[in-house]
C-alpha positions in Angstrom: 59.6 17.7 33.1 59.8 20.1 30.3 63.5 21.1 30.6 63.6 17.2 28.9 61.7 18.3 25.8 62.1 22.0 25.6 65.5 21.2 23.3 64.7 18.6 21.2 64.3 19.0 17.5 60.8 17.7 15.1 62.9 14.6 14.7 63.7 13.6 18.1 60.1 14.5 19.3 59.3 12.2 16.5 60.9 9.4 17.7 60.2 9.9 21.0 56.6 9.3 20.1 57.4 6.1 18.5 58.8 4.5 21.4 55.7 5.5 23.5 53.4 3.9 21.6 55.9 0.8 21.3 56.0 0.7 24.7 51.9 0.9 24.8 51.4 -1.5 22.5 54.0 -4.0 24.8 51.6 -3.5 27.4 48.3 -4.0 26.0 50.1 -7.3 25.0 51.4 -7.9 28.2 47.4 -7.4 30.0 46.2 -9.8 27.4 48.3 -12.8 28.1 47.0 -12.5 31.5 43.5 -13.4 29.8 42.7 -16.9 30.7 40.5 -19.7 30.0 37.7 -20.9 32.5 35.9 -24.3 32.2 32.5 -25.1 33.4 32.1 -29.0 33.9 36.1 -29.2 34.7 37.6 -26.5 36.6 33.9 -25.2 38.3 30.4 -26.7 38.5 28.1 -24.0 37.9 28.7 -21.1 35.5 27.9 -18.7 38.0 30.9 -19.7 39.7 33.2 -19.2 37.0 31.7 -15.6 36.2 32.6 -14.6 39.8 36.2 -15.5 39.1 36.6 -14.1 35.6 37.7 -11.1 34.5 37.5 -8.8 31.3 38.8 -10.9 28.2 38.4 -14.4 29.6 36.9 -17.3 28.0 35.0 -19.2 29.3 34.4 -22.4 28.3 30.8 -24.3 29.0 31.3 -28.5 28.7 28.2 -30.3 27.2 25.3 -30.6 30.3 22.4 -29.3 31.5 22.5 -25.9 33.8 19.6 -25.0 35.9 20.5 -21.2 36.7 20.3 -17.5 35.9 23.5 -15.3 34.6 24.3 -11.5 34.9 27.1 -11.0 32.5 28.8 -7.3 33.6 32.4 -7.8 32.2 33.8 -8.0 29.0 34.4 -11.8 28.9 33.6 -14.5 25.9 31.0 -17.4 26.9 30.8 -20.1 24.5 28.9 -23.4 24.4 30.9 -26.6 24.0 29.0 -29.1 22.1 25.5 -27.3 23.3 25.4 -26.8 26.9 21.5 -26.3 28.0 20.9 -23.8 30.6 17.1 -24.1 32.2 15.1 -21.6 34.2 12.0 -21.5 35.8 11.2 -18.3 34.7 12.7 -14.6 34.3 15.9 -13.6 32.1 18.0 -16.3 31.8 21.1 -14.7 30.6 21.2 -11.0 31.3 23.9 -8.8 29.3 25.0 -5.5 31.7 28.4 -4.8 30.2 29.7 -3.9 26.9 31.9 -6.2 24.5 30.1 -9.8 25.7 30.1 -13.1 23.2 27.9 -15.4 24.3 27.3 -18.4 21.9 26.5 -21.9 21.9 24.2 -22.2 24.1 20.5 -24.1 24.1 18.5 -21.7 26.6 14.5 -23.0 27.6 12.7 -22.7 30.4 11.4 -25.4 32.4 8.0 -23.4 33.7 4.9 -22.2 31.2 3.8 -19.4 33.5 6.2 -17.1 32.3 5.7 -13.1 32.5 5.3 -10.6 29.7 8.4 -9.3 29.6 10.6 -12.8 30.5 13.4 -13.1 28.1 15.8 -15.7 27.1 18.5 -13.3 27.0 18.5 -9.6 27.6 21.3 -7.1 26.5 20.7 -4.0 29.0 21.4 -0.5 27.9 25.1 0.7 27.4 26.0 -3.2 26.4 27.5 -2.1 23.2 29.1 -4.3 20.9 27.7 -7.5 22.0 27.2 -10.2 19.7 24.7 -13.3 20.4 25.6 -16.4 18.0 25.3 -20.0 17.2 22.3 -20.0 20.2 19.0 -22.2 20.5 16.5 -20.4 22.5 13.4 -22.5 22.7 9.7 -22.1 24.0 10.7 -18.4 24.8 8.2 -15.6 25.2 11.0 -12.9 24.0 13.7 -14.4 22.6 16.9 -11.4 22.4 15.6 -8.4 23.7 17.7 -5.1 23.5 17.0 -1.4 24.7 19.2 1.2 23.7 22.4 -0.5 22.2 24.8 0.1 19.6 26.6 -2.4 16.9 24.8 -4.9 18.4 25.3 -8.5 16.5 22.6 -11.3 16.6 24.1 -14.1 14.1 22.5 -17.8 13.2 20.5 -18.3 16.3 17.2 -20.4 16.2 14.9 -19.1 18.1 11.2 -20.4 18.4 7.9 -19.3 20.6 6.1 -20.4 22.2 3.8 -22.3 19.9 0.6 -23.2 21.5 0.2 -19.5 22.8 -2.0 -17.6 20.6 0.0 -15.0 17.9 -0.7 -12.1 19.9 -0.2 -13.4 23.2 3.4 -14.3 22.1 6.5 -12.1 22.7 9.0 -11.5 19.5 11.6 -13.8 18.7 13.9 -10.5 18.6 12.8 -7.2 20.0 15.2 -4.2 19.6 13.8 -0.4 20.9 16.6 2.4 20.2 19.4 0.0 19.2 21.7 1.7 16.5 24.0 0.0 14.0 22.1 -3.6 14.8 22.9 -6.5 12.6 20.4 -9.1 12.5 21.8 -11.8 10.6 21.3 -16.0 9.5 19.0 -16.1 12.2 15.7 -18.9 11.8 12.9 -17.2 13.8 9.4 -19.0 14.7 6.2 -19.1 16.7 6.5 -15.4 18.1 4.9 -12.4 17.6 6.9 -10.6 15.6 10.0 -12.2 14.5 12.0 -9.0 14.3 10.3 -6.0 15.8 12.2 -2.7 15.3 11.3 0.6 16.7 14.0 3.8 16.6 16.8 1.6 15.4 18.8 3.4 12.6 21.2 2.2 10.3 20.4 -1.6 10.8 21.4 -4.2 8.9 18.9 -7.5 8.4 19.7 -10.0 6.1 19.7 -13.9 5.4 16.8 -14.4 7.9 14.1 -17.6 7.7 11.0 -16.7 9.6 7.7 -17.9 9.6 4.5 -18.6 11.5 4.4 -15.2 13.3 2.3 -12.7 13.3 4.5 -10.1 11.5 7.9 -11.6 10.6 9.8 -7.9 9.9 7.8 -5.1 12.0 9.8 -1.9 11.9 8.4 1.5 13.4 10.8 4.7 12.9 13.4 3.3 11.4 15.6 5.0 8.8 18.5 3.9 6.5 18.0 0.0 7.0 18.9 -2.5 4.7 16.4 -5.9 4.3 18.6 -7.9 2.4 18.3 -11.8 1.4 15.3 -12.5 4.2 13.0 -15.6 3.7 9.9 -14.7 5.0 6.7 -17.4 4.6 3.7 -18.5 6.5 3.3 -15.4 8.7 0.7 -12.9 8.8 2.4 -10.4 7.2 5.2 -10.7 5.6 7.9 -7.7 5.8 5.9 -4.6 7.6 8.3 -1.6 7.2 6.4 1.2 8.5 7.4 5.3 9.1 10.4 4.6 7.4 13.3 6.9 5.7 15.3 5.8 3.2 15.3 2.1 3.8 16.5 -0.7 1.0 14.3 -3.6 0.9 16.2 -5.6 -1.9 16.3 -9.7 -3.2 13.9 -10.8 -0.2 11.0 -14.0 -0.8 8.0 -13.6 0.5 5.4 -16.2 -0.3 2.2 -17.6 1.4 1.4 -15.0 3.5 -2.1 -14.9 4.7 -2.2 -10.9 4.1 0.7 -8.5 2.5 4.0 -9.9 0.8 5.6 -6.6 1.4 3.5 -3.8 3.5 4.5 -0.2 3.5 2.4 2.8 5.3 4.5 6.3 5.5 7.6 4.8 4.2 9.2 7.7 1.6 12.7 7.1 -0.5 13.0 3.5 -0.1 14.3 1.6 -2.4 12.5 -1.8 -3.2 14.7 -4.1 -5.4 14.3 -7.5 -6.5 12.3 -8.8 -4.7 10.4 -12.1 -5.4 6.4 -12.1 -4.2 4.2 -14.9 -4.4 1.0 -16.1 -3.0 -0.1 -13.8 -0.8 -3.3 -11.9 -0.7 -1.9 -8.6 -1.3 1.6 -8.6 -3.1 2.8 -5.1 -2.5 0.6 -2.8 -0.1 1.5 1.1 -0.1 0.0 3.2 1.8 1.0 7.0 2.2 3.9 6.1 0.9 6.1 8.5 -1.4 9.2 9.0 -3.3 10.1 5.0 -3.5 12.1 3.5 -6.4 10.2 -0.1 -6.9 12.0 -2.3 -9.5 13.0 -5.4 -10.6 10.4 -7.4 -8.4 8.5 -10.6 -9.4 4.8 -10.0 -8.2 3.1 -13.3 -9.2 0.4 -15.4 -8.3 -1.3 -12.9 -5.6 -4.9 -12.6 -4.8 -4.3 -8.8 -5.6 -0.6 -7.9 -7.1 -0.5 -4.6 -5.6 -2.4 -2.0 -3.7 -1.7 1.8 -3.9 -3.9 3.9 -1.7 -4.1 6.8 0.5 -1.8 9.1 -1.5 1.2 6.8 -2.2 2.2 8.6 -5.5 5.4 10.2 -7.4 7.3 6.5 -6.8 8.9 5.0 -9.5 7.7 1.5 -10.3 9.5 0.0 -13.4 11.1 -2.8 -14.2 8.5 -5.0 -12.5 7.1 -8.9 -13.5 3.0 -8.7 -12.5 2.3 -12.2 -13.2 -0.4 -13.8 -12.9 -2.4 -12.2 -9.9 -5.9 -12.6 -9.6 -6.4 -8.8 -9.7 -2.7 -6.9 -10.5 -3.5 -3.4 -9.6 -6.0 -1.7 -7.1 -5.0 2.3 -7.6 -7.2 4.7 -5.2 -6.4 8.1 -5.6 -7.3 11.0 -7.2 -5.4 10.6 -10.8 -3.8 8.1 -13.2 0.0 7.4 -12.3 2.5 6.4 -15.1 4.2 2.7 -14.2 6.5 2.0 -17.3 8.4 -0.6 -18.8 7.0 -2.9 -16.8 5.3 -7.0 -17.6 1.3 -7.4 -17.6 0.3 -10.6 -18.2 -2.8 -9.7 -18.8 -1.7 -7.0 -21.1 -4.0 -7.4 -25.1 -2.0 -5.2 -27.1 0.7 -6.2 -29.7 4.4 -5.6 -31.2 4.4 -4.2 -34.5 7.8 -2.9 -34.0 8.9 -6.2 -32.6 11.1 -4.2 -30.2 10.1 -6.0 -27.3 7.9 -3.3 -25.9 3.8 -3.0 -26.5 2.5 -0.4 -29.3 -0.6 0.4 -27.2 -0.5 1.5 -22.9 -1.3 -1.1 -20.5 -4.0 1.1 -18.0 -5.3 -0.8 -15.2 -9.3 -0.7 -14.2 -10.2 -0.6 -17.6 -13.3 -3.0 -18.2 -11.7 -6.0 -19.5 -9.7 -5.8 -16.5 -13.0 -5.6 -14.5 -14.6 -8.4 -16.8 -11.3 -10.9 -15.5 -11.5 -9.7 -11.9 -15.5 -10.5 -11.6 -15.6 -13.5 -13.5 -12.4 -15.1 -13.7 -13.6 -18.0 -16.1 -13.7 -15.3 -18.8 -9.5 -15.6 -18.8 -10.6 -19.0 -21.0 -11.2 -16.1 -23.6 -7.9 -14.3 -22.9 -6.8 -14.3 -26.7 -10.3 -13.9 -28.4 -10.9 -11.4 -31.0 -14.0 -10.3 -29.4 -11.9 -8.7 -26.0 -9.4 -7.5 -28.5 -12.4 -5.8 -30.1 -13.9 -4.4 -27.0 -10.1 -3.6 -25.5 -10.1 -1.5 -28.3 -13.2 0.0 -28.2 -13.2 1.2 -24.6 -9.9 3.2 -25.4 -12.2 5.1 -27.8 -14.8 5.3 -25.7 -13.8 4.9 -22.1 -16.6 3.2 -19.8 -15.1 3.6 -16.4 -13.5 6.8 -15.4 -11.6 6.0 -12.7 -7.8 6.7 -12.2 -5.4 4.5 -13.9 -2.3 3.1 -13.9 -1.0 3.4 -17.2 2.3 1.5 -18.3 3.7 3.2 -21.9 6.2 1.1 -22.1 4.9 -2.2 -21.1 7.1 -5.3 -21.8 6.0 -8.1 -24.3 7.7 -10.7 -22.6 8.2 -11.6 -18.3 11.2 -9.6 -17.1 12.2 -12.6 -14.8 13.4 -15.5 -16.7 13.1 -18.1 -13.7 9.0 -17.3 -13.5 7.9 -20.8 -14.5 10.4 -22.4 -12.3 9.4 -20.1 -9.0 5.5 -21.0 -10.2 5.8 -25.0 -9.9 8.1 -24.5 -7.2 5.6 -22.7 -4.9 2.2 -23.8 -6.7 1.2 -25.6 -3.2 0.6 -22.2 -2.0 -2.8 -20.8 -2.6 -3.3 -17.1 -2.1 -5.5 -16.7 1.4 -9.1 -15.1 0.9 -8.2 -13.5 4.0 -10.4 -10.2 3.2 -13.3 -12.2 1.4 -13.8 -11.2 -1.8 -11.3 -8.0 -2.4 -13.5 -5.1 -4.7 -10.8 -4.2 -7.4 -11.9 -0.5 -7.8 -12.8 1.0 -4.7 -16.3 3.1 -4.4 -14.6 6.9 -3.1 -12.7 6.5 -6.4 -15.8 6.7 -8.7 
């Protein structure tokens, strides 16, 4: 063949090029007209039936009925729902994914037995089925609701998926469970009733946003997971909130978290996260960091906690400004073993003034001092919030410092709330009354005397 080519000029090489890939690109059109459409309640009975006779790039349309069987999906084919098909098993997987590049959506799954395994999910994607997306799916009553080992670009997109309630928390599996899965977006989805809602461990680069869960044990659970973005979640009623733990570089930004019987926002080993607007309300502990270093926290709302926030066991050198603490029964617990600087942040239980009228306080705001201690043990004393005689002592103790404990001191700290929709949030989620889930929490902790 190369006496054909070895005379041509650039140009004609060029062209030559052209045509191939015209001609290639007449061919991959030409296989995809051969992509037909299937239909389950028509043209076949069962959906097993129609798998057997499809091939990669089909449709395959379900009609509206109730299917009592089990599916292996190993070719590259679209499944979708019309008007809400239900597909019942006894037990097991009911829809098992083997093959990359499978839609399935539409679809009510459930199973029509309680004694279901461990490991029994409504849908599992196996390893190497890559680019799968899952959307517009019911899965009731599951134990594990989308269950993924090992995949890439997977796409989970406005399912409902719900546990099984009357199972104890931990008994329960996770409404989605993903181990190793890379570029994962976990998106619109309304998650219930499981263990975790969304339980992540070694899967970088994920994407979780829009998400509504509640009653679970933790609602985001991530272990090892680096560079994901928690965007826009709704997370309420759970035992903990967002848990993002041995984490690198992760964006937690403009989630709410509110009536959560422990932590708002938990973080243990997490370094260079960024933690953005987030709104926090009514949980026991707002903002828990543990170990945690290197993290930018601003621009949250931190209101109406039991504690605001809790920084322990060396979580220092992170930036927190920028921040509303509002309200909380106790705003700061600080354990370590010296002050950090927190500024341009607003106290609401800050006692110092504007002379300046700048907007920004003449005097530090420093946590654990003993008017802070005084409001913490007897919270009646608040009554007394604007009395000389705490201005007095306020002042005194900064002369002559009672308690020498590590502070947080604020420089900069703002006269007024730095969220203007505070009040509004407040009477919007005043129903929700901060759980006394640890008792009676001890603001300054005794191996930081």
């Amino acid at each position: 063949m190369n006496f054909l080519f070895k005379n041509l000029k650039p140009k004609h090489c060029t062209y030559l090029l052209r045509i191939l890939l015209f001609l290639l690109s007449l061919a991959v059109v030409a296989q995809s007209s051969y992509a037909k459409t299937l239909v389950v309640g028509t043209d076949y009975s069962t959906i097993s039936d129609a798998l057997k006779d499809s091939e990669d790039g089909d449709l395959i349309e379900v009609m509206a009925g109730n299917y009592n069987e089990k599916l292996e999906i190993n070719k590259r084919i679209h499944l979708k729902g019309i008007e809400n098909p239900v597909i019942t098993a006894l037990n097991g997987n009911i829809i098992e994914i083997s093959g990359p590049g499978v839609i399935v959506e539409g679809f009510t799954l459930k199973y029509s037995g309680a004694d279901l395994s461990a490991m029994d999910s409504a849908l599992l994607i196996a390893k190497g089925a890559n680019d799968t997306i899952v959307r517009k799916n019911r899965l009731l009553g599951v134990r594990f609701g989308v269950w993924n080992l090992e995949g890439n670009n997977i796409r989970i997109e406005n399912n409902t998926i719900e546990g099984q309630k009357e199972i104890e928390t931990n008994n329960r599996g996770n409404c989605i469970n993903l181990t190793g899965s890379q570029q994962v977006h976990v998106t619109d989805n309304t998650l219930s009733y499981c263990r975790d809602g969304i339980y992540m461990e070694v899967c970088h680069d994920a994407t979780i946003t829009g998400n509504n869960i509640r009653d679970s044990r933790y609602s985001i659970h991530t272990m090892w997971v680096d560079r994901g973005l928690f965007n826009k979640n709704t997370v309420h009623d759970n035992l903990v909130g967002l848990a993002i733990m041995y984490t690198d570089h992760s964006k937690i930004n403009n989630n709410l978290t509110y009536g959560n019987k422990t932590h708002g926002l938990l973080f243990i080993q997490s370094v260079r996260g960024e933690i953005v607007g987030n709104t926090v309300i009514a949980n026991t502990k707002g903002i828990f960091l543990h170990n945690s270093v290197y993290n930018t926290l601003t621009s949250n709302l931190i209101m109406n906690n039991q504690l605001g926030i809790h920084s322990w066991g060396g979580s220092v050198d992170n930036i927190i400004s920028g921040n509303s603490f509002i309200n909380n029964e106790i705003q700061v617990k600080h354990v370590a073993s010296k002050d950090q600087v927190w500024n341009n942040n607003y106290w609401s239980d800050y006692l110092g003034w504007d002379m300046g009228d700048d907007g920004v306080g003449d005097a530090p705001y420093e946590s654990n001092s003993i008017v802070d201690h005084i409001f913490w043990r007897y919270p009646a004393a608040k009554l007394l919030f604007a009395s000389p005689s705490l201005q007095v002592l306020w002042m005194l103790e900064k002369q002559f410092p009672v308690m020498d404990v590590p502070k947080i001191v604020d420089n900069k700290p703002s006269m007024s709330p730095l969220h203007k929709q505070w009040k509004k949030l407040l009477t919007k989620y005043s129903s929700y009354i901060p759980e006394r889930y640890y008792g009676e929490l001890e603001k300054v902790s005794q191996e930081s005397h």
